[in-house]
Backbone as a chain_set.jsonl record, in Angstrom:
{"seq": "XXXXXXXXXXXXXXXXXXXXXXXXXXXXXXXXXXXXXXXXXXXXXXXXXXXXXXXXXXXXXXXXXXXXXXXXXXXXXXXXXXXXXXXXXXXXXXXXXXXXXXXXXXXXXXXXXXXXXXXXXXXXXXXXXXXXXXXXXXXXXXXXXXXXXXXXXXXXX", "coords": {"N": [[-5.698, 32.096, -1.466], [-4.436, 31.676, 2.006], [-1.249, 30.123, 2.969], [1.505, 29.028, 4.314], [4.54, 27.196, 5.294], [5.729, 24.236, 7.236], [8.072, 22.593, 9.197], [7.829, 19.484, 9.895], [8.45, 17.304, 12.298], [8.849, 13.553, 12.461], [5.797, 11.866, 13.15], [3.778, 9.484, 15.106], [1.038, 8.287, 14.845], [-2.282, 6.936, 16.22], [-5.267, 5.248, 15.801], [-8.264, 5.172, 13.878], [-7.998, 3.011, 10.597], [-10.05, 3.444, 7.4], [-10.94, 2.347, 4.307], [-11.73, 3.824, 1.211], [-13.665, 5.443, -0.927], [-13.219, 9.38, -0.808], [-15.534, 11.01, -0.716], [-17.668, 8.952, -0.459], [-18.514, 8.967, 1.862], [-17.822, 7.156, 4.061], [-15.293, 7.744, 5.622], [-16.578, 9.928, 7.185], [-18.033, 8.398, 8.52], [-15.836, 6.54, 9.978], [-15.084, 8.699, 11.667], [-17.016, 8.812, 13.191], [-17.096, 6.275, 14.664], [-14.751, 6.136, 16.137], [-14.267, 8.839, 17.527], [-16.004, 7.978, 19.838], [-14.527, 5.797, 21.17], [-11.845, 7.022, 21.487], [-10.561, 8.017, 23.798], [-9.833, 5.338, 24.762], [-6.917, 5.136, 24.133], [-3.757, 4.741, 25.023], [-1.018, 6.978, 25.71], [-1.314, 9.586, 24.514], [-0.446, 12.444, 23.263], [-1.239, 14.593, 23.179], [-4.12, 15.927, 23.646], [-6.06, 17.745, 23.427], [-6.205, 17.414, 20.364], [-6.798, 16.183, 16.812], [-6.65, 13.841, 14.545], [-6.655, 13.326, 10.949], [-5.548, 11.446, 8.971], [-4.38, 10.883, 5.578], [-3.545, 8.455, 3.076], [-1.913, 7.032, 0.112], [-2.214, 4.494, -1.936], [-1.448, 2.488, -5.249], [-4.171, 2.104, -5.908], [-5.238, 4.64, -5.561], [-4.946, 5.93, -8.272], [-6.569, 4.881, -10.217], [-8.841, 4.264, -8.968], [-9.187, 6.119, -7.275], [-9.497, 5.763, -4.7], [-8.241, 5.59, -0.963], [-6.711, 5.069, 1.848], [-7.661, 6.409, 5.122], [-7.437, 7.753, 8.223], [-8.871, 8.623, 10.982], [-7.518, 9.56, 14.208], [-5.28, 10.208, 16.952], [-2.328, 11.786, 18.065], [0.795, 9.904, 19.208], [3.254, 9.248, 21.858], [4.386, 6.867, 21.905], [3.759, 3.562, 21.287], [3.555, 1.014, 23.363], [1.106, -0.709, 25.128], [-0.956, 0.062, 23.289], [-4.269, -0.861, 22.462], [-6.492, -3.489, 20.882], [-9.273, -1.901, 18.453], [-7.139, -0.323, 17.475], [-4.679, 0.915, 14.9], [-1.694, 1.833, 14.3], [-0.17, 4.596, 11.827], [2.714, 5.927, 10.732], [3.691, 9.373, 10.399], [5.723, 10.688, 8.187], [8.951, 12.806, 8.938], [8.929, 15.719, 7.592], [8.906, 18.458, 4.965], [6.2, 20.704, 5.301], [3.425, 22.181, 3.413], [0.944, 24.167, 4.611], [-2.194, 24.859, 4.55], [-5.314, 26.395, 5.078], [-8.503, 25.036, 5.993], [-11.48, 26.323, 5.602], [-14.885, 26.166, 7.051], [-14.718, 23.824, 7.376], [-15.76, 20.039, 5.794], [-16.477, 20.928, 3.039], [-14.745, 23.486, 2.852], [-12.455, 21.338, 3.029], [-12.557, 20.332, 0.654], [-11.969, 22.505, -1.093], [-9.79, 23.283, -0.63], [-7.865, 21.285, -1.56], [-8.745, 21.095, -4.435], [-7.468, 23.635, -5.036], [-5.164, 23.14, -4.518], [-4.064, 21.517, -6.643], [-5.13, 22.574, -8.739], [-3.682, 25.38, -8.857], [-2.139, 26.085, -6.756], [0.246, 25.01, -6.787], [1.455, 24.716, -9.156], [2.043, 27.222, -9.549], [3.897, 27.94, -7.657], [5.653, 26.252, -8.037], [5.558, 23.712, -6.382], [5.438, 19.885, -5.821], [3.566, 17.09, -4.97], [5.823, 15.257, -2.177], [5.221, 13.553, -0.751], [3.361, 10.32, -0.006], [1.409, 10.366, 2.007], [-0.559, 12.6, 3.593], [-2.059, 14.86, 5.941], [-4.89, 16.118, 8.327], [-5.372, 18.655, 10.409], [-7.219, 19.093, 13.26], [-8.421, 20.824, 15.98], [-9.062, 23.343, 18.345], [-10.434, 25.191, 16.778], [-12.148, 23.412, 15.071], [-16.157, 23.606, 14.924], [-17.633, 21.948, 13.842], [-18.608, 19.201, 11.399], [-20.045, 20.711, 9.492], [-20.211, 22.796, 10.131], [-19.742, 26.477, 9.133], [-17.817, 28.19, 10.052], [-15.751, 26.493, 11.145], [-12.228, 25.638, 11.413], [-10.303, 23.736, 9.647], [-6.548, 22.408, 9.399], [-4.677, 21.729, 6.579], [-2.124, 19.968, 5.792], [0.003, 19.25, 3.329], [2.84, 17.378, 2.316], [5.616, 18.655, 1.065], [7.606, 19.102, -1.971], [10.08, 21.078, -3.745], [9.976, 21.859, -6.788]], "CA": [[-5.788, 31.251, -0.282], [-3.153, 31.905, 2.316], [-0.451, 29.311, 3.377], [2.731, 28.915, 5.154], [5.277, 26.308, 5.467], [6.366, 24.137, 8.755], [8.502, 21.824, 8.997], [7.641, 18.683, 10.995], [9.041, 15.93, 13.231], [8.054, 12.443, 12.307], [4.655, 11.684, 14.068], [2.843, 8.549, 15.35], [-0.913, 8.724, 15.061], [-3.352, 6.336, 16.338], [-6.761, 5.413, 15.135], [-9.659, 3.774, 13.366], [-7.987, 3.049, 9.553], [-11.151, 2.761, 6.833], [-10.458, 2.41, 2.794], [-12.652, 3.784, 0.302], [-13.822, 7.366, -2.125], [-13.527, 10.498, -0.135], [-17.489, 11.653, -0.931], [-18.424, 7.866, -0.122], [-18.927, 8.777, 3.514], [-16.926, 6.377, 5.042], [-14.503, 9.034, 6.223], [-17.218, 10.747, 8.263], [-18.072, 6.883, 9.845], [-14.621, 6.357, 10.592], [-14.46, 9.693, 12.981], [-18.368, 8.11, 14.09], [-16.96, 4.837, 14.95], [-13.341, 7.119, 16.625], [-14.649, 9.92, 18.848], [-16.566, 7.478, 21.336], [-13.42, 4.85, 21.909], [-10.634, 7.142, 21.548], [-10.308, 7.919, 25.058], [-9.059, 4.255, 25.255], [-5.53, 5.282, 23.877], [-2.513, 5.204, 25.931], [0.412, 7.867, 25.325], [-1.716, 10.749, 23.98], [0.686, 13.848, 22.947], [-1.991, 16.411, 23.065], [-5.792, 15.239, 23.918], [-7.033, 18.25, 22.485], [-5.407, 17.564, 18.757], [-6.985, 15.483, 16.092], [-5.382, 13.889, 12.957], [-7.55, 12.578, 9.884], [-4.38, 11.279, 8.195], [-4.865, 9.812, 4.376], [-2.357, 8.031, 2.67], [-2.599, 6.569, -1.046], [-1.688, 3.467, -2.643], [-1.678, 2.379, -6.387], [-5.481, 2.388, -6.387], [-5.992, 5.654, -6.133], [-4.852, 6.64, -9.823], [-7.256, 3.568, -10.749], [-10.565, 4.097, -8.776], [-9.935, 7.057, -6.382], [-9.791, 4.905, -3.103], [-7.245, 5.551, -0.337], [-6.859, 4.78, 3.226], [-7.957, 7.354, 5.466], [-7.403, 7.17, 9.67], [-9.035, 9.564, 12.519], [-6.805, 9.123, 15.17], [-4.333, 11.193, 17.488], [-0.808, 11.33, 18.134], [1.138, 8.833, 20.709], [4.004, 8.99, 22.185], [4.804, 5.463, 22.466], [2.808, 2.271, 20.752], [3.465, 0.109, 24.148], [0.026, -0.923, 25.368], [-2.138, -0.087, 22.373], [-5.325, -1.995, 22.284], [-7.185, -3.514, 19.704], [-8.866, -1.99, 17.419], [-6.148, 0.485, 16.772], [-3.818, 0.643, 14.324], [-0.6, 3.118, 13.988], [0.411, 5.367, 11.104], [3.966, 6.918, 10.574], [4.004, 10.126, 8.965], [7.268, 10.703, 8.068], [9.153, 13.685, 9.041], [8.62, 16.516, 6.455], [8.543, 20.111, 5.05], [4.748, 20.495, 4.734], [2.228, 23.576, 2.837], [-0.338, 24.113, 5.48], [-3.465, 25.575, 4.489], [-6.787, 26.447, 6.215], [-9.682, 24.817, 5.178], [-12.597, 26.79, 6.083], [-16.319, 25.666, 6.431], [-15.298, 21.865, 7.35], [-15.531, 19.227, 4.592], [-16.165, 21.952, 1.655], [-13.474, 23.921, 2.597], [-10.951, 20.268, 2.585], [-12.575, 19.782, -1.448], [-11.614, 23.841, -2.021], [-8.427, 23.558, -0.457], [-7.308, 20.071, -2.285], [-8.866, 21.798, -5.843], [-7.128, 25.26, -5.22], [-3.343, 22.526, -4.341], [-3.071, 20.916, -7.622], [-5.153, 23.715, -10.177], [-2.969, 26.558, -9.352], [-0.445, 26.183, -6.057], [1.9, 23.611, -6.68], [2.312, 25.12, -10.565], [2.205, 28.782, -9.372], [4.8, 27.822, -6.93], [6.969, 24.97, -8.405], [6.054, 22.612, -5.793], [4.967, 18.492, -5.652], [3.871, 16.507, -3.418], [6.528, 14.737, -1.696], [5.033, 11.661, -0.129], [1.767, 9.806, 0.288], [1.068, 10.926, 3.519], [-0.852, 13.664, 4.257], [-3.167, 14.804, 7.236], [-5.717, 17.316, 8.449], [-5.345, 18.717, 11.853], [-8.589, 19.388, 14.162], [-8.01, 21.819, 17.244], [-10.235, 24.088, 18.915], [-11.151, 25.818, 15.502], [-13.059, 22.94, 14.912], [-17.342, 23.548, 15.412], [-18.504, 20.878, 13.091], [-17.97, 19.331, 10.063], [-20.576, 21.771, 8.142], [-20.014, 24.591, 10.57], [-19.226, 27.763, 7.902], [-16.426, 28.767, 10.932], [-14.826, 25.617, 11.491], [-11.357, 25.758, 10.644], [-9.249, 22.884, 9.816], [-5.419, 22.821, 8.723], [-4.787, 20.597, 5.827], [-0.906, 19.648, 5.902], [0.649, 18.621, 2.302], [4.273, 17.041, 2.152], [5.745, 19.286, -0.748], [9.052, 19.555, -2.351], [10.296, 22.346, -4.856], [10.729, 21.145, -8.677]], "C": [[-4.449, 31.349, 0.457], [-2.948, 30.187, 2.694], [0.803, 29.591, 4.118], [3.106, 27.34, 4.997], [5.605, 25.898, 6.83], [6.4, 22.579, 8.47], [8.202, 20.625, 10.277], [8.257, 17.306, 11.421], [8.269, 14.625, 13.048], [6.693, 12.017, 13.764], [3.793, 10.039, 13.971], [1.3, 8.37, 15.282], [-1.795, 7.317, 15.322], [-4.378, 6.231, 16.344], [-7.06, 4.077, 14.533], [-9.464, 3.958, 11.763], [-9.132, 2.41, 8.46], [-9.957, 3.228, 5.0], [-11.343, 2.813, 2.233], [-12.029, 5.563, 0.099], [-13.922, 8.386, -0.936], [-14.856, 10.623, -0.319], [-17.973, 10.432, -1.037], [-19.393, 7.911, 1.133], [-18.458, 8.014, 4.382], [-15.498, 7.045, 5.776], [-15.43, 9.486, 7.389], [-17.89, 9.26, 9.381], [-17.065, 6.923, 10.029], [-14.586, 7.361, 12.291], [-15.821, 9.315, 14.184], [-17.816, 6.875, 15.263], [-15.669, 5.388, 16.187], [-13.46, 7.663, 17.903], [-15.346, 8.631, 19.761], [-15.404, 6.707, 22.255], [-11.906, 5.568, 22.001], [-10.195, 7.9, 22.918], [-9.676, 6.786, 25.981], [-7.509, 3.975, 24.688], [-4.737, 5.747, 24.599], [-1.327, 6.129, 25.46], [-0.168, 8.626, 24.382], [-0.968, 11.553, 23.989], [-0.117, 15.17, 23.526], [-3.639, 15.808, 22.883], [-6.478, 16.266, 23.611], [-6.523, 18.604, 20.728], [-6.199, 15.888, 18.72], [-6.739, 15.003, 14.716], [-6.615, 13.309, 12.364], [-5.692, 12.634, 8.979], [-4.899, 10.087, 6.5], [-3.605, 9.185, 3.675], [-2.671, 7.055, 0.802], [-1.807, 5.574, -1.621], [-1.491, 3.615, -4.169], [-2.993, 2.452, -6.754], [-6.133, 3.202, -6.672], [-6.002, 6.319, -7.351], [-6.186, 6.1, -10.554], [-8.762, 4.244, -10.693], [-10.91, 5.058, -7.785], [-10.318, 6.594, -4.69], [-8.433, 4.898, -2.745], [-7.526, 5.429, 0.816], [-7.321, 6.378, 3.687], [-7.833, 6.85, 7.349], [-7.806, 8.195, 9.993], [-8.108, 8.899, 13.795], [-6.117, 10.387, 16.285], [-2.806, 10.833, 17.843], [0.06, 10.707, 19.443], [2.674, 9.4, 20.634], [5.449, 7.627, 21.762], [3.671, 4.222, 22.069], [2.534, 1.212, 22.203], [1.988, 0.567, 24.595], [-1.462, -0.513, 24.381], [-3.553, -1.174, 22.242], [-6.041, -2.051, 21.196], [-8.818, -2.756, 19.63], [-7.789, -0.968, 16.965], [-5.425, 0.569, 16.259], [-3.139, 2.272, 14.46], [-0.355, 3.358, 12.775], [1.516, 6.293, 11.272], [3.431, 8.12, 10.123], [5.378, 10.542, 8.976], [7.67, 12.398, 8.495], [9.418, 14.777, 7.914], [8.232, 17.493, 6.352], [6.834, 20.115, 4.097], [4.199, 22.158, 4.113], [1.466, 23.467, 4.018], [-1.36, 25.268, 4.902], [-4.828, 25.578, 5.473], [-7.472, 26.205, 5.093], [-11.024, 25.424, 6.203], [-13.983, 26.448, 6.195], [-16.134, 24.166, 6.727], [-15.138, 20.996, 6.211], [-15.504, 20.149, 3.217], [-14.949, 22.648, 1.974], [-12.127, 23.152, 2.642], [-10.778, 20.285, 1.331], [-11.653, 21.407, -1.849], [-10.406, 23.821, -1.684], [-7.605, 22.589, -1.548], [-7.643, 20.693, -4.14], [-7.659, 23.124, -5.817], [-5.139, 24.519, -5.723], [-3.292, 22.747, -6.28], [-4.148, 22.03, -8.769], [-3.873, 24.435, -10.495], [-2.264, 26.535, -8.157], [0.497, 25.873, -6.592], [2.118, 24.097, -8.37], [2.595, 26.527, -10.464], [3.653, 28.934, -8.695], [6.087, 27.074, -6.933], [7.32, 23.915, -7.132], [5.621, 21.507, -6.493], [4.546, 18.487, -4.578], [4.968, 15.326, -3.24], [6.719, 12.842, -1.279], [3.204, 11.039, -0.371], [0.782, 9.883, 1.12], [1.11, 12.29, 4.07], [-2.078, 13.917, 5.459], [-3.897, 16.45, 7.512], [-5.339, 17.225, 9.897], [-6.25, 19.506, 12.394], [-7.806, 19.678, 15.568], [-9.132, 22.472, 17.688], [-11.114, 24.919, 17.974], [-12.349, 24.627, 14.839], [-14.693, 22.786, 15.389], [-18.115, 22.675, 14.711], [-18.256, 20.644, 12.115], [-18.692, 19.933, 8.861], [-20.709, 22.827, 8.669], [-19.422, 25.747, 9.829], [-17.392, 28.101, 8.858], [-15.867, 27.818, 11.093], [-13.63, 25.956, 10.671], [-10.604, 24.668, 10.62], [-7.705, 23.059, 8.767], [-5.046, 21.936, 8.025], [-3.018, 20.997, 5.7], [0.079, 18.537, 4.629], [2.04, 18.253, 2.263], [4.73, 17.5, 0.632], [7.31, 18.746, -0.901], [9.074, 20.57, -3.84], [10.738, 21.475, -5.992], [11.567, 21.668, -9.515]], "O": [[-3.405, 31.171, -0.172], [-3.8, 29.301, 2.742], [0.893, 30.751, 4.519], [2.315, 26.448, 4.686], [5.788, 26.772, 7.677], [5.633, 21.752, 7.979], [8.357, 20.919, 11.463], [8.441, 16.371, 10.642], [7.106, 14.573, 13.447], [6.854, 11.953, 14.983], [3.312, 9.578, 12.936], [0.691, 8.433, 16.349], [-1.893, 6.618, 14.314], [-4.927, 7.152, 16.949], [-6.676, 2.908, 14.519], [-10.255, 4.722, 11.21], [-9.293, 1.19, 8.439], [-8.963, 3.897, 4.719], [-12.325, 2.179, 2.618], [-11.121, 6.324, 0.431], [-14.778, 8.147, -0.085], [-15.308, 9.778, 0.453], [-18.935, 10.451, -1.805], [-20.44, 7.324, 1.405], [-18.707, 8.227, 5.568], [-14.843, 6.342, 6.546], [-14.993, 9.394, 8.536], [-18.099, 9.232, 10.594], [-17.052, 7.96, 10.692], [-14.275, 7.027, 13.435], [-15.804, 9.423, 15.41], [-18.161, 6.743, 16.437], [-15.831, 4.842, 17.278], [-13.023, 7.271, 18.985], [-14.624, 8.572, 20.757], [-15.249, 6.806, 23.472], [-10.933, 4.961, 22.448], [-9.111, 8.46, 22.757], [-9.23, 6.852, 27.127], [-6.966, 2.873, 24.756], [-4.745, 6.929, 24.944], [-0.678, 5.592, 24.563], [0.329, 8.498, 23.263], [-0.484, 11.57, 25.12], [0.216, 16.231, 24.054], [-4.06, 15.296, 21.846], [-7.67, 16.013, 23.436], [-6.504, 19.673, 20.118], [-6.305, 14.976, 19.54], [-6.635, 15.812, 13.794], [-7.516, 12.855, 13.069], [-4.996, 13.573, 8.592], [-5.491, 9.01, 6.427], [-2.549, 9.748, 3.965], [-3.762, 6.53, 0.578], [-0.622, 5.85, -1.805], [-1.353, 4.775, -4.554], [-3.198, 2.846, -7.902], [-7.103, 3.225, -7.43], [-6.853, 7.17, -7.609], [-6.789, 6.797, -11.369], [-9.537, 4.601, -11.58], [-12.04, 5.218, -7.323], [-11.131, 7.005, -3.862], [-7.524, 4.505, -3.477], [-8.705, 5.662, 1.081], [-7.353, 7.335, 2.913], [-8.126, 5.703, 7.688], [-7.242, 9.115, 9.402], [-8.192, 7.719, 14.134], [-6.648, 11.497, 16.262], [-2.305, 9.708, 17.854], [-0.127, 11.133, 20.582], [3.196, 9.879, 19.628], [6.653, 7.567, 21.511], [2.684, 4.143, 22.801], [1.456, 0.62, 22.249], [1.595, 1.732, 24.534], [-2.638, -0.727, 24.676], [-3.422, -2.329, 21.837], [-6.312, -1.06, 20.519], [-9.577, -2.952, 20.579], [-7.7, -0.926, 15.737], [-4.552, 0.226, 17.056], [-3.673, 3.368, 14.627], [-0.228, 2.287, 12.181], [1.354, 7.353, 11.877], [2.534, 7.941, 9.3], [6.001, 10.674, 10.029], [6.769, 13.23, 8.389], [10.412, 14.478, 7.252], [7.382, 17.926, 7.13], [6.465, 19.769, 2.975], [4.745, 23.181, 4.527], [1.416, 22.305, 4.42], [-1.103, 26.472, 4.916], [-5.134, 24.817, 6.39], [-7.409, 26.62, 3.936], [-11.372, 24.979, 7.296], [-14.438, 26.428, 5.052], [-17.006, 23.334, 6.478], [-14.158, 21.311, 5.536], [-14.568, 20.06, 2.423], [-13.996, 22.347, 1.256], [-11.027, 23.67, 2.452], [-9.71, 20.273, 0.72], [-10.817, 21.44, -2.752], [-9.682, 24.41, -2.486], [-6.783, 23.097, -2.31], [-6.726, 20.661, -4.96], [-7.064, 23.365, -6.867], [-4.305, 24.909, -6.54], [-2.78, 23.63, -6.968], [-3.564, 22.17, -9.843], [-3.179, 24.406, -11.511], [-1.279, 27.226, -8.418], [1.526, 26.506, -6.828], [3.197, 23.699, -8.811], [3.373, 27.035, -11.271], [4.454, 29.804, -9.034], [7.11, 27.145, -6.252], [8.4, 23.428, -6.798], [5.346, 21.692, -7.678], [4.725, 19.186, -3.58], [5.011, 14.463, -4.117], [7.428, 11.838, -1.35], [2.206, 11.548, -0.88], [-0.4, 9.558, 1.011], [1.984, 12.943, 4.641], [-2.904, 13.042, 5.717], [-3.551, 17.542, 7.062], [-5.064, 16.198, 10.517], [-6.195, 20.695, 12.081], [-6.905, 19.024, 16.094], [-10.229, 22.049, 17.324], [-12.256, 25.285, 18.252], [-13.316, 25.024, 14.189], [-14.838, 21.906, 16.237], [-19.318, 22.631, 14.97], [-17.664, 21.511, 11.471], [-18.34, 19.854, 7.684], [-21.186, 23.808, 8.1], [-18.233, 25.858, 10.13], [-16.258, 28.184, 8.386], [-14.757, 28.27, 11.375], [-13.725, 26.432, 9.539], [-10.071, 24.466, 11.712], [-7.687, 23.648, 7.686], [-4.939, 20.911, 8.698], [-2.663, 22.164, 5.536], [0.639, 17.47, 4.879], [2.628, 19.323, 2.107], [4.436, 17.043, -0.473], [7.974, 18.123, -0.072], [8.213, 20.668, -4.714], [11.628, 20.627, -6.046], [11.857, 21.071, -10.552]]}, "num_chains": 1, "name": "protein.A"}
């Protein structure tokens, strides 16, 4: 599976934050509930860029439940309206991979990280906060060609 490294500038993201299991489906409502109102966000960066940013507490060792946001990236928080909430991600040297195929190719990319990258390679992950990024490679989320770029916060061990 190829990759590359790129280093990134702390980012703002705004969106519709839900909690629960990845393969619950509440991930794919979130971007349901997202795409119709997110045209009502002020200080868009890039209106054709989309973040699915996840982030993980203590629960997920437990029961496998972490936040998850669709959103996009701001500028500037002044005039936000409800319901939106902001997410940091911190500034950080990330893995980027392509996930191919949409949601199966996020599970093959996230299986392929922690089997055999991150010990092949002598990384971690870094932080708690990672994100997918949706661009024009995106045709659906079970389109075989969709491509999305899944963005891990590593560090070397």
């Amino acid at each position: 599976m190829k990759f590359r490294f790129e280093s990134s500038a702390e980012k703002i993201i705004a969106g519709l934050p839900v909690f629960g299991k990845p393969d619950s489906g509440i991930f794919t409502k979130a971007w349901d509930m997202f795409i119709p109102i997110m045209d009502k966000i002020p200080n868009v960066v890039s209106p054709k860029l989309c973040y699915g940013v996840e982030w993980y507490t203590n629960e997920f060792m437990q029961t496998g439940e972490m936040f998850y946001m669709p959103g996009v990236e701001i500028s500037d928080t002044y005039g936000l309206p409800t319901p939106f909430a902001i997410k940091i991600i911190p500034a950080a040297e990330f893995v980027v991979f392509e996930a191919i195929g949409g949601v199966k190719g996020i599970h093959q990319v996230w299986n392929y990280f922690h089997s055999t990258w991150k010990n092949e390679h002598g990384y971690d992950i870094s932080s708690g906060i990672d994100f997918e990024l949706y661009d024009e490679r995106f045709k659906g989320i079970d389109n075989p060609e969709t491509i999305i770029e899944i963005y891990i916060p590593v560090h070397k061990v």
